[in-house]
N, C-alpha and C positions, 0 to 999 in steps of 0.2 A: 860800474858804480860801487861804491862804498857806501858802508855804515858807519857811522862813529857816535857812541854812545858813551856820555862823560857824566859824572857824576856832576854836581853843582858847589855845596859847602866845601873848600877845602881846594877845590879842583878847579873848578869855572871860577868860585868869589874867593878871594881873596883880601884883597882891598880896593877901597872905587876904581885905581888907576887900573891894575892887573885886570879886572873884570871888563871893563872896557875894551880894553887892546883885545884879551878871550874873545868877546863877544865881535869884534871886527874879524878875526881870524875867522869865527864861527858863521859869520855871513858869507865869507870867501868860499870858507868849505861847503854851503848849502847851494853855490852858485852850480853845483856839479854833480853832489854829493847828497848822502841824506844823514841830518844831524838828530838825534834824538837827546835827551836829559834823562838821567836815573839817578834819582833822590831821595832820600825817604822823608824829603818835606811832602805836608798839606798840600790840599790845593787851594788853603785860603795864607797860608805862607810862600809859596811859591809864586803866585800871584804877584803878591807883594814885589819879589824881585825883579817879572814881570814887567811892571810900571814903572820900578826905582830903575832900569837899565834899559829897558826896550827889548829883551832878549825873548829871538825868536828862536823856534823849535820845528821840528816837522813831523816829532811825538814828544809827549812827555810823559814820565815813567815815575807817577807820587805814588808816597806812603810805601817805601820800596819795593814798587810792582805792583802794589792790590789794587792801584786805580794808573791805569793808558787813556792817555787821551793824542787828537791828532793837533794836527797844527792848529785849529780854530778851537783848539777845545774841547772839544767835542767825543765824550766819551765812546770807548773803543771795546773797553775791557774792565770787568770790573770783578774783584772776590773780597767782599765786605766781611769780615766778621760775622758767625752766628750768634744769634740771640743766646743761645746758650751757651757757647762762648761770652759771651759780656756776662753772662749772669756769672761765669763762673772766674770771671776776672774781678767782677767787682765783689763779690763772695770770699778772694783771696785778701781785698784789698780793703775791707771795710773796718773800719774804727783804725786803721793805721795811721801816721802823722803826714799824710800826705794826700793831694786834691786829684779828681781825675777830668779829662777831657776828654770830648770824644771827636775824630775828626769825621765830618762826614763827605757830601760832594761837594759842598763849597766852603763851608767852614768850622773853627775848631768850636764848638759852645761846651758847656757844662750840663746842656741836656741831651739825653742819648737819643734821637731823633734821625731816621732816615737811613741812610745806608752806612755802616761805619767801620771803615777801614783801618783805622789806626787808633788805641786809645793812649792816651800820655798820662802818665803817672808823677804829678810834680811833688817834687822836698825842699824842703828849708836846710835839711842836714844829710852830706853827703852820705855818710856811715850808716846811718838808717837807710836812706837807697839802696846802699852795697848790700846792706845785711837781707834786707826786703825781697833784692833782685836775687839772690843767691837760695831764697827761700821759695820764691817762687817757683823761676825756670830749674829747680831740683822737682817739685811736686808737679809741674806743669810745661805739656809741650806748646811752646809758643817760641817765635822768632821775637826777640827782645832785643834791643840795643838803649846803652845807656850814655844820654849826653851830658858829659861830665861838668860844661861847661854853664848847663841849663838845669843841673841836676833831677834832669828828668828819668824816666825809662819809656821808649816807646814801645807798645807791643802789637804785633802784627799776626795773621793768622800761621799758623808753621810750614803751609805750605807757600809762603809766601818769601822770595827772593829776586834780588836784579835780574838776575841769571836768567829764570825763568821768564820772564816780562821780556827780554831782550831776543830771544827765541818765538813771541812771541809776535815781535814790534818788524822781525827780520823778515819772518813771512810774510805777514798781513802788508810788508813795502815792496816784498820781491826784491829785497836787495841780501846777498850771502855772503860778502866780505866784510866779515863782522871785527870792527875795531872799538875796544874799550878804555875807559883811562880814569882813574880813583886816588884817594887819598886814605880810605878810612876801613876800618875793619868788616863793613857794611858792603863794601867792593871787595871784598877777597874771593868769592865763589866768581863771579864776574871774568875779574883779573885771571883765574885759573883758568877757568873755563875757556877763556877764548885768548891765549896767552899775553894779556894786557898789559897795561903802562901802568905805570905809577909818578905822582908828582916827585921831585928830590925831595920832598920836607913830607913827603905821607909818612905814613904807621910803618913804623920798623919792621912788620908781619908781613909785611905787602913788598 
């Protein structure tokens, strides 16, 4: 048996047609195999695609790693964010030009509520983001990734990576021929680690 553990933005979605055909292949390979997802989407974004495609899993791997859950959902594994951490993310972040969210176990709100794995940092102006993000992760160790296209920053706890989750998801299936495949800078430890594939059109680093 095999593992194949694929990222989802970039890799799985593409556009409606490409994600379809993915998702057909991805049922083929589940026919034998074990397929999981690693994304640092929500589990109230992730979802989403969930119902927009019908796409099924046999784990999925949100908020890149700090929440596993099984095929039904069904949480697996979880490393939320400390309260003390949030305090000391929103302490960096306060009176700046930009709003925060917090993602918890099913959705993103604006109130810090429950277990919270990923917070989103949104901007109206890229350069404030860059400047923001660069001011941060210098004073602060977090696992940060910035989506250019959302002008967001997500931030996760620092121990927190695919890599790690994927080692995780390999045991707890008893399956050891671990195969990965990404697009984004957020799969590069992944990609190293287990010497993975890359889309033709991913990050030039990959």
């Amino acid at each position: 048996k095999k593992i194949l553990i694929s990222d989802y933005d970039g890799t799985i979605y593409q556009d409606d047609e490409t994600t379809k055909n993915n998702i057909i292949a991805i049922n083929n390979f589940r026919k034998k195999h074990v397929f999981a997802v690693a994304t640092g989407r929500s589990y109230e974004d992730f979802k989403k695609a969930i119902d927009k495609f019908g796409i099924k899993c046999d784990y999925y791997i949100l908020n890149y790693g700090s929440q596993i859950l099984d095929s039904k959902l069904k949480l697996l594994k979880s490393m939320p964010l400390e309260d003390s951490e949030l305090d000391e993310i929103e302490e960096f972040f306060f009176k700046k030009e930009c709003k925060l969210e917090y993602c918890n176990d099913l959705v993103n709100d604006k109130k810090r509520e429950g277990n919270i794995y990923k917070v989103l940092v949104k901007y109206k102006d890229k350069n404030t983001l860059l400047r923001d993000f660069k001011q941060f992760t210098k004073k602060h160790n977090y696992n940060c990734y910035v989506l250019r296209h959302h002008d967001t920053i997500e931030i996760v706890n620092h121990d927190i990576d695919k890599s790690n989750a994927i080692d995780f998801v390999s045991r707890y299936a008893g399956v050891f021929d671990i195969n990965v495949i990404g697009d984004s800078g957020s799969d590069l430890d992944m990609i190293k680690k287990y010497s993975g594939a890359c889309i033709n059109n991913g990050n030039m680093e990959l």
